[in-house]
ROTOR-976944 format. One line per field, with one value per atom (N, C-alpha, C, CB): residue number from 1; y, x, z negated; residue in one letter. Coordinates in nm, 2 decimals, always signed. Atoms other than C-alpha are relative to their C-alpha. Last residue first. Glycine has a CB too. Layout:
N
pos: (NUM_...)
y: (Y_...)
x: (X_...)
z: (Z_...)
code: (a_...)
***
This chain:
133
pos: (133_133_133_133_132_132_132_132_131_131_131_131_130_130_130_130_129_129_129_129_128_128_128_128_127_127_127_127_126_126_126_126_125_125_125_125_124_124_124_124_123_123_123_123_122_122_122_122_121_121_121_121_120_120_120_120_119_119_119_119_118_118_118_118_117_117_117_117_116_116_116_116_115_115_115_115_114_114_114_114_113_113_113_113_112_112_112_112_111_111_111_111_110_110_110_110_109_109_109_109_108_108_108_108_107_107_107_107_106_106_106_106_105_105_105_105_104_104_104_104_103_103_103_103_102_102_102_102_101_101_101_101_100_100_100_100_99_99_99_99_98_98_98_98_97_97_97_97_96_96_96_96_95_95_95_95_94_94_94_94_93_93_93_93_92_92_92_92_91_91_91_91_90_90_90_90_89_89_89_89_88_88_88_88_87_87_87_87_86_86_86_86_85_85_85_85_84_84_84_84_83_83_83_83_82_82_82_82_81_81_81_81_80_80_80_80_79_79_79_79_78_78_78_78_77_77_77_77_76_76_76_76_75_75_75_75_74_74_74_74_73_73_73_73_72_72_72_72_71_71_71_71_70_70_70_70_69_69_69_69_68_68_68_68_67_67_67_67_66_66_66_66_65_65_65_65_64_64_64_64_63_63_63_63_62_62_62_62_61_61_61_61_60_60_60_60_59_59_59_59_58_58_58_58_57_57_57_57_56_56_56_56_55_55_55_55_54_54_54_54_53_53_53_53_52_52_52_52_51_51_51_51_50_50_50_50_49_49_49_49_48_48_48_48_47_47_47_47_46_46_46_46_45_45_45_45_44_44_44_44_43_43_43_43_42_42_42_42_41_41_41_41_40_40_40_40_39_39_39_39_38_38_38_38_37_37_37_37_36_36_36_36_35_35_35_35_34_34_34_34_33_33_33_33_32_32_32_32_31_31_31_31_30_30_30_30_29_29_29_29_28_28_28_28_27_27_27_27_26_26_26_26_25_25_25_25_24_24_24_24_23_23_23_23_22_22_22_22_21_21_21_21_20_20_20_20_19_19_19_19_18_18_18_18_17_17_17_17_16_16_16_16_15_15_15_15_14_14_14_14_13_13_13_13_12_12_12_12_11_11_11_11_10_10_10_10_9_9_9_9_8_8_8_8_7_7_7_7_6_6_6_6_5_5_5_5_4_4_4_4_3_3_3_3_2_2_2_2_1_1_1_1)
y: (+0.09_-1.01_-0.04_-0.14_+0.09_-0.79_-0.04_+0.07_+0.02_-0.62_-0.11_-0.07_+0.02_-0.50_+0.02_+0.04_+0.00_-0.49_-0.03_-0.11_+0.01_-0.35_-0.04_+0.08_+0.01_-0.44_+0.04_-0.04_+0.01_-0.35_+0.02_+0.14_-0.07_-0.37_-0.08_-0.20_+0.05_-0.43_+0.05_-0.08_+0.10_-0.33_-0.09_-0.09_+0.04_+0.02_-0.12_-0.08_-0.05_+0.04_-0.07_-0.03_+0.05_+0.07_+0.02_+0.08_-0.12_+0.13_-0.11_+0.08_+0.04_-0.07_+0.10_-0.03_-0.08_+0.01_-0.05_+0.11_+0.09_-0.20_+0.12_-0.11_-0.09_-0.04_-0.12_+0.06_-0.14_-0.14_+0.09_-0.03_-0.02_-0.41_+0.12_+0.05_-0.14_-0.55_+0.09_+0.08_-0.13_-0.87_+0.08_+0.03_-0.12_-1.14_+0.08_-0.11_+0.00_-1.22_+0.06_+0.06_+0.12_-1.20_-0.04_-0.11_-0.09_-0.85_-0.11_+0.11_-0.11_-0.99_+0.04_+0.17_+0.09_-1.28_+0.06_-0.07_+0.05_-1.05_-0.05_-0.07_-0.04_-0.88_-0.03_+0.11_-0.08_-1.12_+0.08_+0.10_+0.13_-1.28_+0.02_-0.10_-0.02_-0.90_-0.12_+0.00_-0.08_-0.86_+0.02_+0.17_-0.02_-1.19_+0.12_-0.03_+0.09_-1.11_-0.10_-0.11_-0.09_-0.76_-0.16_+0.09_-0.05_-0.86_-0.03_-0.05_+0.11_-0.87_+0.04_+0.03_+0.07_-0.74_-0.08_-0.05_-0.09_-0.69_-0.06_+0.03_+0.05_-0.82_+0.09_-0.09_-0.09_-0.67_-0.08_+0.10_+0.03_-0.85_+0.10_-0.07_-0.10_-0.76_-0.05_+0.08_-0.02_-0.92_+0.08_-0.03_-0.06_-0.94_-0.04_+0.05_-0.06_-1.17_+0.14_+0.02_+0.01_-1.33_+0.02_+0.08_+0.05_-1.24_+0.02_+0.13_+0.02_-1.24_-0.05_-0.10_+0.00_-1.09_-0.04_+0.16_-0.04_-1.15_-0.03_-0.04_-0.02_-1.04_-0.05_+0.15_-0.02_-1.22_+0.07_-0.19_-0.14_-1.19_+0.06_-0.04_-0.10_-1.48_+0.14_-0.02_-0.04_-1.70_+0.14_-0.13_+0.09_-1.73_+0.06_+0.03_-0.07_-1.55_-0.10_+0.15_-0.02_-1.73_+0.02_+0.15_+0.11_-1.92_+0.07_-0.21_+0.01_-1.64_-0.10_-0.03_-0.13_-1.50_-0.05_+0.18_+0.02_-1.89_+0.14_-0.07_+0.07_-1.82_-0.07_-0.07_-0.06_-1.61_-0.04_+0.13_-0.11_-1.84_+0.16_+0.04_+0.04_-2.02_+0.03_-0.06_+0.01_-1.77_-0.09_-0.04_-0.10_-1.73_-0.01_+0.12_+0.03_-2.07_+0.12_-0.06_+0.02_-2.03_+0.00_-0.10_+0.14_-1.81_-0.07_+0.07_+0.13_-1.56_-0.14_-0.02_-0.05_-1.27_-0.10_+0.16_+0.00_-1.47_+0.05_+0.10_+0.14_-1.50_-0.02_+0.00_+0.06_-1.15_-0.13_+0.05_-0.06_-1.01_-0.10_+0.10_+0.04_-1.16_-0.02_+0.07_+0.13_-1.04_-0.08_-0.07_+0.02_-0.71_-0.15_+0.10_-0.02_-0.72_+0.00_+0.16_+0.12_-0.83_+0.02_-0.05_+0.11_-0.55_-0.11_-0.04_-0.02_-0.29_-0.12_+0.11_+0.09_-0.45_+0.02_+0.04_+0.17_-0.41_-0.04_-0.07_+0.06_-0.04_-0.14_+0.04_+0.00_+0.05_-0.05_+0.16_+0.13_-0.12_+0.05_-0.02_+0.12_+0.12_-0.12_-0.02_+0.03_+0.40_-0.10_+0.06_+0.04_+0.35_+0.03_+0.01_+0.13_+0.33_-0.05_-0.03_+0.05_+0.66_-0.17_+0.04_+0.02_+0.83_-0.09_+0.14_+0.09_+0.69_+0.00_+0.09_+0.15_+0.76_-0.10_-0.07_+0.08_+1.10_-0.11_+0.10_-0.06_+1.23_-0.10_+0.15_+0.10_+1.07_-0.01_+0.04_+0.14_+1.27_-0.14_-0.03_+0.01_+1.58_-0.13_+0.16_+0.00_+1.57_-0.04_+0.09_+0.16_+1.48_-0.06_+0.01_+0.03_+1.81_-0.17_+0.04_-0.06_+2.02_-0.11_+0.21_+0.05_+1.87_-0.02_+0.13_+0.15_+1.93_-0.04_-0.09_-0.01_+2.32_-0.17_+0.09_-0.01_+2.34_-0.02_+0.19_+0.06_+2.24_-0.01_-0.01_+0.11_+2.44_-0.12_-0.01_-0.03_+2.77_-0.17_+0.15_+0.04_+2.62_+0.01_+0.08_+0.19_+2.55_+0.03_-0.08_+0.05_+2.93_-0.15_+0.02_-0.04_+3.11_-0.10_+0.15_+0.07_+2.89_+0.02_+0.06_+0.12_+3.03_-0.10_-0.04_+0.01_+3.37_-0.15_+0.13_+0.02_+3.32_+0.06_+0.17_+0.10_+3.28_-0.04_+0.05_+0.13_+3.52_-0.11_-0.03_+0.07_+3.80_-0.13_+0.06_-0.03_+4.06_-0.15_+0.18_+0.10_+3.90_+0.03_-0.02_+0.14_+4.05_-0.12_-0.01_+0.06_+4.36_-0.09_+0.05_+0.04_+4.43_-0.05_+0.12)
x: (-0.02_+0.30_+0.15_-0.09_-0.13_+0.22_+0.01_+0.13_-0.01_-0.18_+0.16_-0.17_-0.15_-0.36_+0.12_+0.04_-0.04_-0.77_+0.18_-0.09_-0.06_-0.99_+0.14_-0.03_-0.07_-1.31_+0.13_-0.02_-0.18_-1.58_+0.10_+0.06_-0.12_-1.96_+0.19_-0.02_-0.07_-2.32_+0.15_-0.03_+0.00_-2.62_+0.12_-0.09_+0.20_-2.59_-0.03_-0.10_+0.01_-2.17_-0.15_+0.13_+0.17_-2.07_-0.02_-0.14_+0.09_-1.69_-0.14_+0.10_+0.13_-1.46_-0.06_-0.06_+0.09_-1.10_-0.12_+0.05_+0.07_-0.85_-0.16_-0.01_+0.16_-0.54_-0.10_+0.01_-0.05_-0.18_-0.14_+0.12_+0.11_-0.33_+0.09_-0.20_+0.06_-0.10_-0.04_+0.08_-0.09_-0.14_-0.01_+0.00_-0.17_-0.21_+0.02_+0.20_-0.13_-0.61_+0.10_-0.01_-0.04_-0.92_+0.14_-0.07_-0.02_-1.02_+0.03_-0.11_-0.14_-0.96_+0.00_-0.01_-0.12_-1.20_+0.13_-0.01_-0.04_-1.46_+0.09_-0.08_-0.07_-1.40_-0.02_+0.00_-0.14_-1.46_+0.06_-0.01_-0.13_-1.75_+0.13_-0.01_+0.03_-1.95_+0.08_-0.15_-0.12_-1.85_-0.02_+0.00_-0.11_-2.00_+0.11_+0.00_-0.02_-2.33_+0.18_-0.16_-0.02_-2.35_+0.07_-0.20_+0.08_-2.28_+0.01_-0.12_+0.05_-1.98_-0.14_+0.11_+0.16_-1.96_-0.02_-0.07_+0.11_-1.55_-0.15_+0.04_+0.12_-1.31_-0.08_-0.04_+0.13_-0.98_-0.10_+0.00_+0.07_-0.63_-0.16_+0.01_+0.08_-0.30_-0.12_+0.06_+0.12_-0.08_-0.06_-0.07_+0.09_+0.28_-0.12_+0.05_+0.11_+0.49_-0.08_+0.10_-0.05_+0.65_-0.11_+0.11_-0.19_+0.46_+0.04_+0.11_-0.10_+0.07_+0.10_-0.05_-0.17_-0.15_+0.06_+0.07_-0.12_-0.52_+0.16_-0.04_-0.13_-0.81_+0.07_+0.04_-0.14_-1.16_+0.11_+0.07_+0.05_-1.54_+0.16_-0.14_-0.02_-1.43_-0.05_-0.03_-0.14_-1.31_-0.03_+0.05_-0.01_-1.64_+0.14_-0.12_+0.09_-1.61_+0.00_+0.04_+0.09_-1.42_-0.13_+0.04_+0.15_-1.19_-0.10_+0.03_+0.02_-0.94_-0.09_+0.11_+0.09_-0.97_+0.00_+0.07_+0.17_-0.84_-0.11_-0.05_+0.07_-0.50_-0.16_+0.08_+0.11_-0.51_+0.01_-0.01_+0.15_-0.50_-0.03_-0.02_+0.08_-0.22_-0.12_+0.03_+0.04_+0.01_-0.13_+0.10_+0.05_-0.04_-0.03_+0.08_+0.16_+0.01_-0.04_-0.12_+0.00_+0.42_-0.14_+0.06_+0.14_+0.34_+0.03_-0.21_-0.12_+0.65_-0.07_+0.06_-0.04_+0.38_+0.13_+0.06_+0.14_+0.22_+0.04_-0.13_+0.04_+0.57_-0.10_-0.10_-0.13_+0.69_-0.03_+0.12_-0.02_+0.40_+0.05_+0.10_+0.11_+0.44_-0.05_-0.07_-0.02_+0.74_-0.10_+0.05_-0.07_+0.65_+0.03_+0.17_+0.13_+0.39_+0.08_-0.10_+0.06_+0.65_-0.10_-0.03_-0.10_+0.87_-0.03_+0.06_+0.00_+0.58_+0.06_+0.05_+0.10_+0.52_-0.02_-0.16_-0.02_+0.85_-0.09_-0.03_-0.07_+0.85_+0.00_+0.12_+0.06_+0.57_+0.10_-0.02_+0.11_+0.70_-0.06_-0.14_-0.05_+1.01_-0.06_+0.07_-0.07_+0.86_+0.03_+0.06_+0.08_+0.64_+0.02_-0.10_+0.05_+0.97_-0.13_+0.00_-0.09_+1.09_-0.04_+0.11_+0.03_+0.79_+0.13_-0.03_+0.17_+0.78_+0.03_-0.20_-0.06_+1.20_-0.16_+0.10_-0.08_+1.11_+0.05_+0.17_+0.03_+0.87_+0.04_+0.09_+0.13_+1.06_-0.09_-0.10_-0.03_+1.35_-0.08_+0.14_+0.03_+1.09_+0.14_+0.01_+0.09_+1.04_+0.01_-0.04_+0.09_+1.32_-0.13_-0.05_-0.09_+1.48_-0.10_+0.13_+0.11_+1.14_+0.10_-0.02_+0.15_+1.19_-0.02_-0.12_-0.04_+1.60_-0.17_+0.12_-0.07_+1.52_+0.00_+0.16_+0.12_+1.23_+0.12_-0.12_+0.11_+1.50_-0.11_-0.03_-0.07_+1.80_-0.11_+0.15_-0.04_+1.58_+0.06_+0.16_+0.12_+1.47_-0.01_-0.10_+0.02_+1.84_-0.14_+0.01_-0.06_+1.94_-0.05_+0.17_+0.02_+1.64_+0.07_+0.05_+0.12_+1.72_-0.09_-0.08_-0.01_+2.11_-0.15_+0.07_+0.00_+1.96_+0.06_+0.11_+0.14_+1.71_+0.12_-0.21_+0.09_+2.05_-0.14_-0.08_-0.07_+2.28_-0.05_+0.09_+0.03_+2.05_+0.05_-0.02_+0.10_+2.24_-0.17_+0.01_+0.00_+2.52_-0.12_+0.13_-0.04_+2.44_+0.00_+0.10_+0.17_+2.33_-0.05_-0.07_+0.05_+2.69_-0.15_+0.00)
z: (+0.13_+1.17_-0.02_+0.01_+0.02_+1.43_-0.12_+0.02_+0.13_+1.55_+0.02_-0.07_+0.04_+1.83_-0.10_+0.07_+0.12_+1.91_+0.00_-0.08_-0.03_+2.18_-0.12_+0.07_+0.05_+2.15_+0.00_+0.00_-0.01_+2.36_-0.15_+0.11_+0.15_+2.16_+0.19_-0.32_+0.04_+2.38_-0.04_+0.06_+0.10_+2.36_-0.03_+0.03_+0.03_+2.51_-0.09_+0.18_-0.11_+2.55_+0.00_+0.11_-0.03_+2.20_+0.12_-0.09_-0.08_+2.14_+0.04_+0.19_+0.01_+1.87_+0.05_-0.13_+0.00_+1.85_+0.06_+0.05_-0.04_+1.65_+0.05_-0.14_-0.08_+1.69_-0.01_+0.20_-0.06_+1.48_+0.05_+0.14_-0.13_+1.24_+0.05_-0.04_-0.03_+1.05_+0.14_-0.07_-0.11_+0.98_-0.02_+0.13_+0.09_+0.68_+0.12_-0.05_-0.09_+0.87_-0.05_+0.14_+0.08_+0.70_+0.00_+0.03_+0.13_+0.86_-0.05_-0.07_+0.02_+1.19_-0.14_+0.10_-0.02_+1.13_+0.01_+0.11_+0.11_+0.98_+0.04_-0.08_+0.04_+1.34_-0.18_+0.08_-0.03_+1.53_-0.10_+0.12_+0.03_+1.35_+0.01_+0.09_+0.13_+1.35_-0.05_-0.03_+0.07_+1.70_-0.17_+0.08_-0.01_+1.78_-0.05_+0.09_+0.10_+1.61_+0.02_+0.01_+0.14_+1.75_-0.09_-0.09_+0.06_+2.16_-0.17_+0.07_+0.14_+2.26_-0.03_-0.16_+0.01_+2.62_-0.07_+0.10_-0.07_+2.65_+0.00_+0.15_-0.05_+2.45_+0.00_-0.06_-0.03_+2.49_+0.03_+0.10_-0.02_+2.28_+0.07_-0.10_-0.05_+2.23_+0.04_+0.09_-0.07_+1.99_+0.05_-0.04_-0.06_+1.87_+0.07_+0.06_+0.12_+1.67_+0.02_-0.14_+0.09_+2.00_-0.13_+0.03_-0.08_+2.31_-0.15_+0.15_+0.17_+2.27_+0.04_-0.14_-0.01_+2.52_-0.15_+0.04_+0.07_+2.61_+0.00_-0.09_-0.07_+2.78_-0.13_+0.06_+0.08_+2.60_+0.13_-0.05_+0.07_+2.76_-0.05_-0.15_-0.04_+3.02_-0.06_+0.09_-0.06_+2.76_+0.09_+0.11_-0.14_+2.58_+0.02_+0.14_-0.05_+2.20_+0.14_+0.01_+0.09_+1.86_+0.13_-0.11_-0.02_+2.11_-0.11_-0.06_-0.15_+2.15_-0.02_+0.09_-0.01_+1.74_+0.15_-0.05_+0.00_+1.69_+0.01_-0.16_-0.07_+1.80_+0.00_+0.02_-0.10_+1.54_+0.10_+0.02_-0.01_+1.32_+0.06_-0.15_-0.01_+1.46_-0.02_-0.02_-0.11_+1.47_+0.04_+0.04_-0.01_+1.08_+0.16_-0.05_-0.06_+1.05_+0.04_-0.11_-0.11_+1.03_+0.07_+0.00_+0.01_+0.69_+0.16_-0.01_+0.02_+0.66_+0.03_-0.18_-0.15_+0.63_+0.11_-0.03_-0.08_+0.34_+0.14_-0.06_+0.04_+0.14_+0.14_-0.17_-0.05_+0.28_-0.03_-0.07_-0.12_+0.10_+0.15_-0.04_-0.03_-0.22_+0.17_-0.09_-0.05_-0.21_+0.05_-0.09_-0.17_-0.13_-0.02_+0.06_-0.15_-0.38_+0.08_+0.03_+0.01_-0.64_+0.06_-0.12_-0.02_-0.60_+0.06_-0.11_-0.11_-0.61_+0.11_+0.00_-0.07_-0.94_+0.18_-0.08_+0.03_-1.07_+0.08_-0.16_-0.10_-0.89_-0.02_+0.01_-0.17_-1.09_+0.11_+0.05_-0.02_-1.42_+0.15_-0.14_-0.02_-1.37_+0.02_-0.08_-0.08_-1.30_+0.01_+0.01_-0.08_-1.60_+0.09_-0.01_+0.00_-1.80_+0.07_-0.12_-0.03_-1.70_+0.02_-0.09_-0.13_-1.76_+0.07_+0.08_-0.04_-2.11_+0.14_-0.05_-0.01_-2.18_+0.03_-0.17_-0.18_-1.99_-0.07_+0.11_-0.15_-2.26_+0.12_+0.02_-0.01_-2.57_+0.13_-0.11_-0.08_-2.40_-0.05_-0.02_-0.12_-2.42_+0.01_+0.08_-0.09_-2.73_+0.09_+0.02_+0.02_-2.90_+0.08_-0.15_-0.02_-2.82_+0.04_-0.12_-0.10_-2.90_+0.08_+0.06_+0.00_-3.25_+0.16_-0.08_-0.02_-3.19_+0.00_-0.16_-0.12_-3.10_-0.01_+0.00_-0.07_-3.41_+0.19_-0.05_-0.03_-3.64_+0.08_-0.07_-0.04_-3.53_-0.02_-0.08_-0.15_-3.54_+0.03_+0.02_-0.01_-3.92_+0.15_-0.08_+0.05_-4.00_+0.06_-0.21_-0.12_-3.86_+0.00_-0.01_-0.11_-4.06_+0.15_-0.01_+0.00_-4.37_+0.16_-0.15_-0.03_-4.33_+0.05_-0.10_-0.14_-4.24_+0.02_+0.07_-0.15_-4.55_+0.13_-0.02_+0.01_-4.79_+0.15_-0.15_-0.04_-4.66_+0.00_-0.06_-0.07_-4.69_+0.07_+0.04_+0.04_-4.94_+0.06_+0.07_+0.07_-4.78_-0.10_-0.06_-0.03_-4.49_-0.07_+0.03_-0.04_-4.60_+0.03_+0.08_+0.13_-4.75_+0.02_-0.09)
code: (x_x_x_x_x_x_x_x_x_x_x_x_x_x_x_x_x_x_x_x_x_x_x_x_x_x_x_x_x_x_x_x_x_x_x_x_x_x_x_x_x_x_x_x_x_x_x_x_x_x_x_x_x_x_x_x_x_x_x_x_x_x_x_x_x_x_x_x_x_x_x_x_x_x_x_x_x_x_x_x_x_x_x_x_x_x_x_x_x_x_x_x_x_x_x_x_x_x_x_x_x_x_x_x_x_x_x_x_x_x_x_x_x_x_x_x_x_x_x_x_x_x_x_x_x_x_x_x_x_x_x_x_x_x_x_x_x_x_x_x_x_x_x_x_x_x_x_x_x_x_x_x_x_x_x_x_x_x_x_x_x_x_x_x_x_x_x_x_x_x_x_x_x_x_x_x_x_x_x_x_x_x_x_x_x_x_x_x_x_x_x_x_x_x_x_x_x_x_x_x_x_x_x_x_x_x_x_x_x_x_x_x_x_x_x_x_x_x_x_x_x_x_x_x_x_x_x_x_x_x_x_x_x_x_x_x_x_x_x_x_x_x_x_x_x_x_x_x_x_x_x_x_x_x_x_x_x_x_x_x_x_x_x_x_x_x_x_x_x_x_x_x_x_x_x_x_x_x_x_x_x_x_x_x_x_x_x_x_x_x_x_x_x_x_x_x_x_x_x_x_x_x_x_x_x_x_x_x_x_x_x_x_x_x_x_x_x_x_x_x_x_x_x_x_x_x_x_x_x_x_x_x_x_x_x_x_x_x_x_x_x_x_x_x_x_x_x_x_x_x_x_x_x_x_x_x_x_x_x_x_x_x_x_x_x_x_x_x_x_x_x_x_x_x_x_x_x_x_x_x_x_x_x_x_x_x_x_x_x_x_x_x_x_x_x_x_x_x_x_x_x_x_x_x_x_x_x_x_x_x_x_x_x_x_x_x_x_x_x_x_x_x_x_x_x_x_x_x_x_x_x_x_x_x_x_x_x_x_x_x_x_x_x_x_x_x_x_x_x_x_x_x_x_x_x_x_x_x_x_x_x_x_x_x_x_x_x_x_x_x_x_x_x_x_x_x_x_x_x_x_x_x_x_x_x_x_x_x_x_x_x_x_x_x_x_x_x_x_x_x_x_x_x_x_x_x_x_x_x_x_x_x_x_x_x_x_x_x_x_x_x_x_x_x_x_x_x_x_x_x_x_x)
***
């Protein structure tokens, strides 16, 4: 009998339970239809950086510019190797204002660098740099 005594506020009880469940409902797939969608513009643009990418890394001149990192310094300061789309290069006894041309000229360059290591020996800079495209 205590039931129906209360029939009213347990329906208003169950509708207000069922309203704050669909509120919290709504919520959260509003929630995940944002992060969803700035997933999706992040990968668009990731997309379009690789192409981009792949454009410039695709470049036949590339070889050619860095065949110009071997005439930047004298010959006999240069070692080098290049087989296919690989390089290996060691210049030795740069002094500051060559290793400062050298290596803006690497850092200008579509590759990727694997090692470029730079040691001071008194006044003057070893190089050791290697990098595929």
């Amino acid at each position: 009998m205590s039931l129906k005594k209360y029939q009213n506020e347990l329906i208003l009880l169950f509708a207000f339970l069922l309203m704050v469940g669909a509120f919290f409902y709504k919520n959260n797939q509003v929630s995940f239809g944002v992060e969803k969608t700035a997933t999706l513009e992040q990968s668009a643009s990731e997309f379009k950086e690789l192409v981009a990418l792949k454009k410039i890394w695709a470049d036949k001149k590339i070889s050619k510019r860095i065949d110009k990192l071997k005439k930047l310094v004298p010959v006999s300061k240069v070692a080098w190797h290049k087989k296919g789309k690989k390089m290996a290069a060691t210049y030795t006894g740069l002094i500051s204002t060559e290793l400062n041309k050298l290596i803006s000229k690497i850092l200008n360059l579509p590759v990727q660098i694997q090692l470029l290591k730079i040691q001071k020996n008194g006044t003057s800079y070893n190089v050791e740099f290697k990098c595929k495209w």
